[in-house]
C-alpha positions as CSV (number, residue, x, y, z in Angstrom):
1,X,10.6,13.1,4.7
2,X,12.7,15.1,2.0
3,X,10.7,16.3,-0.8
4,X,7.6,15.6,1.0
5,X,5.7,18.9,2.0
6,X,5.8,19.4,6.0
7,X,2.8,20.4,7.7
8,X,5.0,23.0,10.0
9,X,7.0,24.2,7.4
10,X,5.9,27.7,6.6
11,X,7.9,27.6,3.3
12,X,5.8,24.7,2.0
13,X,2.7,26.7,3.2
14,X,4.0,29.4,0.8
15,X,4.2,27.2,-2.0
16,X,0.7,25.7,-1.2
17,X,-0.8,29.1,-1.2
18,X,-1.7,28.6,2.4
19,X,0.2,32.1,3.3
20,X,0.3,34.1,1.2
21,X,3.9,36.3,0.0
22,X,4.8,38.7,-2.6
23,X,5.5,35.9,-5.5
24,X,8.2,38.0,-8.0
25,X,8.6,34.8,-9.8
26,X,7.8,31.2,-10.3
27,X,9.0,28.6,-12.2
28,X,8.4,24.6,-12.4
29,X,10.4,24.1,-9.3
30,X,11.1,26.9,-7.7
31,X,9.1,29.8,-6.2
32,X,10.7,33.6,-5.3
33,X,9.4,35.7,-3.0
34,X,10.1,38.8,-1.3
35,X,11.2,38.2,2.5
36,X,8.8,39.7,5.2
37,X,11.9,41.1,7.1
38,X,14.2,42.6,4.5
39,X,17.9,43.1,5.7
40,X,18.5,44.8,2.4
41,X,16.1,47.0,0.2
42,X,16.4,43.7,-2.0
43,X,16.3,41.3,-0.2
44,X,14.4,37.5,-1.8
45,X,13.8,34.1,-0.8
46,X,14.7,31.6,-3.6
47,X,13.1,28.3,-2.1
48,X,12.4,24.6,-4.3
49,X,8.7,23.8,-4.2
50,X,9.9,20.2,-2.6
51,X,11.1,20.2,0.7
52,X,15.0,19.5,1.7
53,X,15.6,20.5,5.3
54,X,18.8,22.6,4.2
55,X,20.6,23.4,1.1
56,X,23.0,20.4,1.7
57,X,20.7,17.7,1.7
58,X,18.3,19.5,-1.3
59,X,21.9,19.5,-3.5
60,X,22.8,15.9,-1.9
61,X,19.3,14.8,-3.4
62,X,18.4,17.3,-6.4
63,X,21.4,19.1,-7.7
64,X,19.5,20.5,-10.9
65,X,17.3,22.1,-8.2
66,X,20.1,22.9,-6.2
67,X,21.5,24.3,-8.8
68,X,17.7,26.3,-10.4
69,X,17.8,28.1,-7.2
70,X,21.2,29.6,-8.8
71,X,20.1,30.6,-11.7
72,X,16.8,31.6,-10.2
73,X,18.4,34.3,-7.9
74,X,20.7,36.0,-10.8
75,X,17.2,36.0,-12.5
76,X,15.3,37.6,-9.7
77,X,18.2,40.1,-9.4
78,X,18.5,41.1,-12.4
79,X,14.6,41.6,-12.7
80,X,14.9,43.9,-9.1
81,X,17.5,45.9,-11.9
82,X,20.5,44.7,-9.2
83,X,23.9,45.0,-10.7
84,X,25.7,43.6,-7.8
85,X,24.3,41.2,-4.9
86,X,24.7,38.6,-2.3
87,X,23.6,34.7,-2.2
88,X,23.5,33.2,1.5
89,X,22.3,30.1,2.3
90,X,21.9,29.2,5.8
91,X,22.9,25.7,6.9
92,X,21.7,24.7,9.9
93,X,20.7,26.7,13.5
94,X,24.0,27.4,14.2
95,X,24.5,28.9,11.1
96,X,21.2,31.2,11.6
97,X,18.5,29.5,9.4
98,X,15.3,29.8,11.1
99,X,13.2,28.1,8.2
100,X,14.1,24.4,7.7
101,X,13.4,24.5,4.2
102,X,16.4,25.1,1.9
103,X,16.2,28.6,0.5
104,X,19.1,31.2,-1.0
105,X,18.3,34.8,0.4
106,X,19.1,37.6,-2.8
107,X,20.2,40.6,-1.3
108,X,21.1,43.8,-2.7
109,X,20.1,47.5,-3.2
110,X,23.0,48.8,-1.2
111,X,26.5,48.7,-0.6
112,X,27.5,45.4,1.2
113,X,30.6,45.7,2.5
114,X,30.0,45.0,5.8
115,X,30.0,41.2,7.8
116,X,31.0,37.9,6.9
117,X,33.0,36.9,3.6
């Protein structure tokens, strides 16, 4: 159920504290965290401490969340001293997201020229 934590979902274990992660910040509704297989030498997880399956349904059902996660990321990159960066959300397996929690990945550090637009 939407904003119910899952038992499987290993983002919900990170808000928990049942795994742990390198917390760079928290806030009421929202947790950041650095991701355990960085495609950038910045590279974050901004995640809502409910659980929405995807970013779709989390901004179908909380847009102020939706839209913390925002805000949240330009935070966490500018605390990481990033001057430019990416946002990617992942909707759905076909679209590569491999956690079913919604989550915006910060990435940054290097030049990102390359891939999709």
């Amino acid at each position: 159920m939407a904003g119910e934590p899952q038992a499987d979902c290993v983002f919900c274990k990170i808000v928990s504290g049942d795994i742990p992660a390198t917390v760079v910040r928290r806030t009421d509704r929202t947790l950041t965290f650095r991701d355990i297989n960085p495609q950038a030498p910045t590279h974050l997880l901004v995640i809502p401490r409910v659980h929405h399956p995807d970013a779709a349904a989390l901004a179908a059902a909380e847009p102020d969340i939706a839209a913390e996660l925002l805000v949240e990321a330009g935070a966490a990159a500018g605390d990481d001293g990033l001057e430019s960066y990416r946002l990617i959300f992942n909707t759905g397996a076909d679209a590569g997201q491999t956690v079913f929690h919604a989550h915006v990945h910060v990435l940054g550090g290097k030049p990102l020229t390359e891939g999709l637009v």
